[in-house]
Backbone as a printed PyTorch tensor [residue, N CA C, xyz], in Angstrom:
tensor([[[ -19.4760,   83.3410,  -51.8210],
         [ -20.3480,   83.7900,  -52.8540],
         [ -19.6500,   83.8800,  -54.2000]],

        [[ -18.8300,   84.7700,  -54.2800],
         [ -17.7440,   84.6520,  -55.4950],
         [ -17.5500,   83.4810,  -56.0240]],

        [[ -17.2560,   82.1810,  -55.6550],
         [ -17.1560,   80.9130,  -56.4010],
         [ -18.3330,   80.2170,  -56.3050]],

        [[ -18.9670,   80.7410,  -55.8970],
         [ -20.5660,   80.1680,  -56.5310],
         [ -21.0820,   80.6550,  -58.1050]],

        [[ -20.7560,   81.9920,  -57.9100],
         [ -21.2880,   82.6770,  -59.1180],
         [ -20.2580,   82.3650,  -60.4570]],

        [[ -18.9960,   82.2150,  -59.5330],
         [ -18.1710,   81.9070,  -61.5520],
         [ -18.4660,   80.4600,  -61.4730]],

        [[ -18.4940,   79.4160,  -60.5270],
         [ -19.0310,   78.2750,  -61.1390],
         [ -20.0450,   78.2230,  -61.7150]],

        [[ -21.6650,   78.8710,  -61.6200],
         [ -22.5000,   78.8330,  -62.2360],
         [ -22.1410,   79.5630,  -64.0490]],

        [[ -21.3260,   80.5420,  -63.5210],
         [ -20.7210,   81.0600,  -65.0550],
         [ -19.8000,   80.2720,  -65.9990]],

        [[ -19.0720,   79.4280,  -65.0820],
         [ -18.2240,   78.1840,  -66.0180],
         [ -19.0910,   77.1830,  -66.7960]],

        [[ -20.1390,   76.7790,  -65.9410],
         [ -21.2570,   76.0820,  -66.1230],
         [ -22.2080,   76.7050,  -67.7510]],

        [[ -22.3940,   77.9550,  -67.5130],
         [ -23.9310,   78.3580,  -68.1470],
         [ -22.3630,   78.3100,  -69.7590]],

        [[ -21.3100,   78.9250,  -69.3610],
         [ -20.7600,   79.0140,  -70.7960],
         [ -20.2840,   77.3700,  -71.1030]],

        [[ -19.7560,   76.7900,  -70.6590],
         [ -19.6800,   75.5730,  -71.1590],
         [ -20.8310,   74.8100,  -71.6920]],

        [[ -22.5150,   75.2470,  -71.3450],
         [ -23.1960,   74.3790,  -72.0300],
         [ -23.7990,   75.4140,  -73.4600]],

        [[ -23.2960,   76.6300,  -73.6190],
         [ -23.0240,   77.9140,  -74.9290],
         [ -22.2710,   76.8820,  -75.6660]],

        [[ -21.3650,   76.8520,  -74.9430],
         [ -19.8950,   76.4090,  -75.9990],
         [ -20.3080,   74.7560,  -76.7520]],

        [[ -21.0680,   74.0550,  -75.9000],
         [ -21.2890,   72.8660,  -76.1140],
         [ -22.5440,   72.5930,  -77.2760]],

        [[ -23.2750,   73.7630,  -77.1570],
         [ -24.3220,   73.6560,  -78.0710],
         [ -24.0550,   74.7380,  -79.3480]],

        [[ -23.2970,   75.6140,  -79.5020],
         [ -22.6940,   75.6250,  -80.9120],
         [ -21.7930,   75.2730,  -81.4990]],

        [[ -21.1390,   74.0880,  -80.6510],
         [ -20.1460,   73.1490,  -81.5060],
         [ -21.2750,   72.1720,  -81.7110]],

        [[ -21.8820,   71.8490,  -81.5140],
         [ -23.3700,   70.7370,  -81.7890],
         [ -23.8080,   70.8730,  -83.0070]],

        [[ -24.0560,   72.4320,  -83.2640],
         [ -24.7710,   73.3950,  -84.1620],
         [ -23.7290,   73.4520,  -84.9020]],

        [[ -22.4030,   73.6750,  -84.6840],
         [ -21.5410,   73.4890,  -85.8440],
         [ -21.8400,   72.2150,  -86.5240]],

        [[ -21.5280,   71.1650,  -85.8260],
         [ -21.4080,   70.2620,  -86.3530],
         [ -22.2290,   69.7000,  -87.3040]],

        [[ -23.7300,   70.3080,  -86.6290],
         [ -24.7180,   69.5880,  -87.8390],
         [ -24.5890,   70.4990,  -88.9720]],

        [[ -24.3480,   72.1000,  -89.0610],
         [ -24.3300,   72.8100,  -90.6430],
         [ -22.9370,   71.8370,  -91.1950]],

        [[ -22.0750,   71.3340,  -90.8750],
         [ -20.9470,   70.9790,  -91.0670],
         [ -21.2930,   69.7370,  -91.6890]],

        [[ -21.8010,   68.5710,  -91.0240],
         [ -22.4630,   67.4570,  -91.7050],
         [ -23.6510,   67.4810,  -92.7280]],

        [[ -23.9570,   69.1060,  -92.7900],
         [ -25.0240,   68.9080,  -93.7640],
         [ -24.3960,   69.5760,  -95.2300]],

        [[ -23.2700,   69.7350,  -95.3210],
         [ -22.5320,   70.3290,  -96.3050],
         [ -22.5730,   69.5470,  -97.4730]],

        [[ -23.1140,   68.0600,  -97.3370],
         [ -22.9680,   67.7540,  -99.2380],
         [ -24.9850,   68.1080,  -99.4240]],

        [[ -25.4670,   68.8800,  -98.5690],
         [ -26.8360,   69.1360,  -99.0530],
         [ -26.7380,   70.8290,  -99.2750]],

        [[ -26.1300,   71.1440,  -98.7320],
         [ -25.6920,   72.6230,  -99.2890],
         [ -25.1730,   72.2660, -100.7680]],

        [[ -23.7640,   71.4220, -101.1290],
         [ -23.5730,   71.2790, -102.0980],
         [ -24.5550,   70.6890, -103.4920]],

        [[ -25.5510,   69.7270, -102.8870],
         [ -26.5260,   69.8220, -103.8960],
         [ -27.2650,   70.8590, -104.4550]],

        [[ -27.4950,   71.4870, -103.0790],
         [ -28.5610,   73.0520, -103.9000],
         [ -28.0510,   74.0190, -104.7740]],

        [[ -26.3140,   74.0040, -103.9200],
         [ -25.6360,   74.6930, -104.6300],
         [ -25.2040,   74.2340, -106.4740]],

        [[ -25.7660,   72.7160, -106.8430],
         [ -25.3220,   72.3200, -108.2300],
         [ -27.2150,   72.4670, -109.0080]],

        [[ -27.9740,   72.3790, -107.8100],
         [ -28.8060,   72.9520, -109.1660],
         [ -29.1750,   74.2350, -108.8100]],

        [[ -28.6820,   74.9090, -108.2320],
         [ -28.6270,   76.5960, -108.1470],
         [ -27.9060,   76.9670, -109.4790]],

        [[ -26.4230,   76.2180, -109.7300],
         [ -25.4920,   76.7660, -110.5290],
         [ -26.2660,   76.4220, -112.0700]],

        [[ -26.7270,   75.0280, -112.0140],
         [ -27.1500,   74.5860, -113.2200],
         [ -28.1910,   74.9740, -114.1670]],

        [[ -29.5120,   75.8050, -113.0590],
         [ -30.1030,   76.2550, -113.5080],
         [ -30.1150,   77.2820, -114.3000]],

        [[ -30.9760,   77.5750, -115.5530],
         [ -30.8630,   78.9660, -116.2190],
         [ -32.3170,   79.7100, -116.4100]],

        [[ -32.6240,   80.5150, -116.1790],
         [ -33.9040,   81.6390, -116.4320],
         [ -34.4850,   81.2000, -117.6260]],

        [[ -33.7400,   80.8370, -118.5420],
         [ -33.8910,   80.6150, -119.8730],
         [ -34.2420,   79.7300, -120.5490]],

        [[ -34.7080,   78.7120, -119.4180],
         [ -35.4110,   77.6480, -119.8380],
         [ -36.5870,   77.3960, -119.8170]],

        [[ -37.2880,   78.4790, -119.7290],
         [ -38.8330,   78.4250, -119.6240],
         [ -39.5000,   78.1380, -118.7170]],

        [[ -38.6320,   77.1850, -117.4240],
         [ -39.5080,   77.0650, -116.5290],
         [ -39.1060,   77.5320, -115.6710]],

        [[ -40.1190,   77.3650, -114.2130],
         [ -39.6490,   78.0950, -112.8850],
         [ -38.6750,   77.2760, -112.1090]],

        [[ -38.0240,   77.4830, -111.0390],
         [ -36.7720,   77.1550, -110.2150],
         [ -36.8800,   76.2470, -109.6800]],

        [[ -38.3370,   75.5470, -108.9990],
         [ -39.2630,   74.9460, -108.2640],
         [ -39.1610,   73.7140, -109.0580]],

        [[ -40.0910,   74.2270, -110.0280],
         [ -39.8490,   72.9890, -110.9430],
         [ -39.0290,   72.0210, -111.8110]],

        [[ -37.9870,   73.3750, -111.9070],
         [ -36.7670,   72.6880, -112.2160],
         [ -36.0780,   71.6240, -111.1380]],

        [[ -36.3280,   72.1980, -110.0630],
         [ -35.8010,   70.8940, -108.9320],
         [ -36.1360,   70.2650, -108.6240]],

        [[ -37.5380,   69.9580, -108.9520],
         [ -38.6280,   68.8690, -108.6780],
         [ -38.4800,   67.7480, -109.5510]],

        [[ -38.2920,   68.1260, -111.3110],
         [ -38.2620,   67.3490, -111.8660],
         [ -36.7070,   67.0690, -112.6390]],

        [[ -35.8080,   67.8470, -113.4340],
         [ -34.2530,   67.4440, -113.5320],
         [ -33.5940,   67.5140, -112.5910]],

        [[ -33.6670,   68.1570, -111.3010],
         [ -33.3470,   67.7290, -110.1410],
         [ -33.2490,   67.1620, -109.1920]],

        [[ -34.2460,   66.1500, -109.3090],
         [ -35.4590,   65.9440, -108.4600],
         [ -34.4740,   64.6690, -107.5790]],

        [[ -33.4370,   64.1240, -108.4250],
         [ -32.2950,   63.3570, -107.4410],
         [ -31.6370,   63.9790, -106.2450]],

        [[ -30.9260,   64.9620, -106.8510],
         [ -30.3650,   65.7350, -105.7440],
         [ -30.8360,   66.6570, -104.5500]],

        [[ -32.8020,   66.7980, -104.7670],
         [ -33.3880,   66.7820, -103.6700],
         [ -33.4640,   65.8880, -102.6320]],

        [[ -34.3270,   64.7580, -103.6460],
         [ -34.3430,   63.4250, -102.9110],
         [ -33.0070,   63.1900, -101.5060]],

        [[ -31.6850,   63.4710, -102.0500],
         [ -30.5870,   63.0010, -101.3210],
         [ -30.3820,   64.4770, -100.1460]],

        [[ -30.8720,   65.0600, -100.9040],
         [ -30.5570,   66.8510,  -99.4560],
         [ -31.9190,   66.2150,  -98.6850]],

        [[ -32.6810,   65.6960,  -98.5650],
         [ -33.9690,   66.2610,  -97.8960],
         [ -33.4760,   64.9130,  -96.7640]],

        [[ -32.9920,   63.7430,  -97.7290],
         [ -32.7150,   62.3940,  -96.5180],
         [ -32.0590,   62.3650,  -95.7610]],

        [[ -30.5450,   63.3470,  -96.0240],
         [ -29.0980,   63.3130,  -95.5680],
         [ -29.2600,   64.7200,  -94.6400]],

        [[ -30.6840,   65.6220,  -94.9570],
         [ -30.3580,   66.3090,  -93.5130],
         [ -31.4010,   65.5970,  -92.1380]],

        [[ -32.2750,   64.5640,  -92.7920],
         [ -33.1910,   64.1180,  -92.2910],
         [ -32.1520,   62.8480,  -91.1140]],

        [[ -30.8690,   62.4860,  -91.5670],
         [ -29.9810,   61.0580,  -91.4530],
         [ -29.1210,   62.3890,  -90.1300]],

        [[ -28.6460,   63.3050,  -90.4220],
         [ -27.7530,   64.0780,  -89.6560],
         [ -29.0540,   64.4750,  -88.2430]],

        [[ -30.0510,   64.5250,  -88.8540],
         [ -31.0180,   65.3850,  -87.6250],
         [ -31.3240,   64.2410,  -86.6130]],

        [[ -31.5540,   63.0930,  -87.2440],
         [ -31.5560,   61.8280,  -86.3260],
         [ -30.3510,   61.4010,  -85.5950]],

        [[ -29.2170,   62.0350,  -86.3930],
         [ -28.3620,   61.4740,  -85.4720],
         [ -27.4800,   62.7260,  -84.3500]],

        [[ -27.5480,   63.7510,  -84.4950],
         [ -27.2510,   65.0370,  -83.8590],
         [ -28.3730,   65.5250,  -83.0560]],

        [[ -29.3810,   65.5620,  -83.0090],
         [ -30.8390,   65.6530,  -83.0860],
         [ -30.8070,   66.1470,  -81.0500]],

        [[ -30.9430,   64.4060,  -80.2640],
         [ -30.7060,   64.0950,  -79.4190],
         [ -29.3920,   65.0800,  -78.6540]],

        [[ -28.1650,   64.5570,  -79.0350],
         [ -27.5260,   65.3540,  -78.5370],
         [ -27.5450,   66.9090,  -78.3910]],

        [[ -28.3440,   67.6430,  -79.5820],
         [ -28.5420,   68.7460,  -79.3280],
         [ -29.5410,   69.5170,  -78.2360]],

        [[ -30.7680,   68.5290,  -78.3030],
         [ -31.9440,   68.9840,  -77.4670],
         [ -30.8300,   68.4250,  -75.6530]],

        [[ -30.5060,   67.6010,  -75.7600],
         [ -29.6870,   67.5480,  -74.2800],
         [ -28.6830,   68.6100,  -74.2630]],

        [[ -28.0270,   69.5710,  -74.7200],
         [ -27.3020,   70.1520,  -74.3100],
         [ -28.2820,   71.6170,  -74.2920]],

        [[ -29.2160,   71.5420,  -75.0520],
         [ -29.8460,   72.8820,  -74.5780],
         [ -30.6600,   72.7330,  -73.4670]],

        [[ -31.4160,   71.0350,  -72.8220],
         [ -31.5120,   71.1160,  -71.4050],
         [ -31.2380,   71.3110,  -70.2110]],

        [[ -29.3490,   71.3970,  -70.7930],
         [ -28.8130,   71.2560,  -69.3270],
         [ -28.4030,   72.8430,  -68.9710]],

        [[ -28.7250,   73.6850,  -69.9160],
         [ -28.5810,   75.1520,  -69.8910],
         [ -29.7770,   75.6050,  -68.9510]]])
């Protein structure tokens, strides 16, 4: 009985361990879309009359374009591997 139960416990944590290095990996690959928000976060000012929204829609509206594709490019490609490692849990 005893090595039934820590194998099932080697098991249940190895597919833990396997799916937040997964989960690492994709916040990790999505880091130049953090870094975009983070340049029109910085760039923006209150003081320009318009709202935040719109500021990123339209002088921003590149560096959306590239966050919305490049987490869209990481989710297609991590995507798969993630939903399989939370099946085998």
């Amino acid at each position: 009985m005893a090595t039934k139960s820590s194998t099932r416990t080697s098991r249940g944590r190895s597919s833990i361990y396997e799916t937040l290095a997964i989960t690492l990996t994709i916040l990790l690959a999505n880091m130049p879309t953090l870094g975009a928000f983070y340049v029109a976060l910085d760039t923006y000012d209150a003081g320009m009359g318009i709202g935040f929204f719109r500021y990123l829609t339209t002088t921003m509206s590149g560096a959306l374009i590239f966050a919305i594709l490049w987490t869209g490019i990481v989710f297609f490609a991590f995507g798969p591997a993630l939903v399989g490692a939370r099946d085998r849990r």
